[in-house]
N, C-alpha and C positions, 0 to 999 in steps of 0.2 A: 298264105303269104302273099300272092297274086291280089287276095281280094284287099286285102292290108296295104299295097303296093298302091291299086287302083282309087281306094276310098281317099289316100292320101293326097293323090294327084289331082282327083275331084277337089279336094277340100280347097289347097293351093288355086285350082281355077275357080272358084268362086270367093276368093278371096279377091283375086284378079278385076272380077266383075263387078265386086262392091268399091273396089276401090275406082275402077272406071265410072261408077254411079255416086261416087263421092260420097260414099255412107262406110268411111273409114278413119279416122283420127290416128296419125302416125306422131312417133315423137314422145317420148319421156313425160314431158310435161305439160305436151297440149291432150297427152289418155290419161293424167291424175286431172288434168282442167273437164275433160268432157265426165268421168266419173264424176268428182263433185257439184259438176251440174244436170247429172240427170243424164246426159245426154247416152252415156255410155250401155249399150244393149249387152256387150259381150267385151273381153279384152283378152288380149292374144299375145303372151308370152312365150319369147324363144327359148326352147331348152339350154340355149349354153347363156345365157345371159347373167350378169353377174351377180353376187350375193347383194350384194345393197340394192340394187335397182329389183332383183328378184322379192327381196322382204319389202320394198317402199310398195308395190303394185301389187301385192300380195295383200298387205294391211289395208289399204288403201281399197281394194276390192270388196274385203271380210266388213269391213268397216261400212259401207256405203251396199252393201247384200246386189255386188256385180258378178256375174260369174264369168271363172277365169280359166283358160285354157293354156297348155302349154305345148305347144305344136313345132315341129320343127325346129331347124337351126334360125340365127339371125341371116345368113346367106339366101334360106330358103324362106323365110317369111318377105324378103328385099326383092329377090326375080319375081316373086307370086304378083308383086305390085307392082311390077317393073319401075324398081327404087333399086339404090345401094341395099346394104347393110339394114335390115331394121330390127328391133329386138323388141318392141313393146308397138301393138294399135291395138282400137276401140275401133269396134264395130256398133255405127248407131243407128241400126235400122234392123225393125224387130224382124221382119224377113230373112234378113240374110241371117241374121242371131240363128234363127232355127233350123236354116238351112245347114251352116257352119257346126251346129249342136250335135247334128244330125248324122251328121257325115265323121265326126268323131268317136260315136258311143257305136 
């Protein structure tokens, strides 16, 4: 449970870092604009996020072969990046992609 606790809080700081390093796309419709142009390495949905926007970023990922994680609340995906609220980013930088992979499996 500790190390479960620990991998979590990592994940969240370097989510932190990507987005300090501006290799993060927040927002609804600017993480379907960076999936359909490639740009998109990973995208990060919040577990309470709603059924429509969950199926729109869902299809949207399956469809364009993005892999998609579901992490956190939208509270805690917001502090991670010192944002409000966010519920859906793209991660576009193949490094953090595999750092963030990493830290979840």
């Amino acid at each position: 449970m500790q190390r479960e606790s620990l991998m979590k809080n990592n994940f969240f700081q370097v989510l932190g870092l990507a987005q300090r390093a501006r290799k993060l796309t927040l927002g609804e419709e600017f993480v379907l604009q960076s999936v359909r142009n490639g740009q998109a390495k990973l995208v990060i949905l919040a577990t309470d996020a709603g059924k429509n926007t969950t199926k729109k970023i869902t299809d949207k990922c399956n469809s364009y072969d993005v892999p998609l994680l579901q992490v956190g609340t939208r509270v805690d995906l917001g502090t991670a990046v010192g944002k409000g609220e966010r519920v859906v980013m793209a991660v576009t930088d193949s490094g953090f992609c595999q750092m963030l992979r990493g830290l979840v499996t």
